[in-house]
C-alpha positions, 0 to 999 in steps of 0.5 A: 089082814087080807089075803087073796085066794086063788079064785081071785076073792079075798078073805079078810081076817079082823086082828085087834090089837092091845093100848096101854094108857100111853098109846104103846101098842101091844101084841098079843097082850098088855102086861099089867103095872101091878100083878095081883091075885085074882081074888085081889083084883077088884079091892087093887082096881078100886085103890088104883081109880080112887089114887088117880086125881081124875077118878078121885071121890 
């Protein structure tokens, strides 16, 4: 984003925004498909990969 000032420079200012798997665009945030705990996260992440048949072992 860009905005000019008023001694004619301009500022720019980096804005990022958020993708899910599908290409929807997400602002500010990406809600996750499954909410677990934050001690849960690692052990649900693993399951999710090794379900996928391209991350499959």
């Amino acid at each position: 984003m860009r905005r000019p000032l008023s001694d004619g420079f301009r500022i720019t200012f980096p804005i990022g925004y958020m993708a899910d798997r599908h290409g929807n665009i997400h602002h500010p945030k990406v809600e996750p498909d499954e909410k677990v705990k934050p001690d849960d996260a690692l052990e649900a992440a693993v399951h999710w990969l090794e379900s996928q048949p391209d991350c499959a072992r």
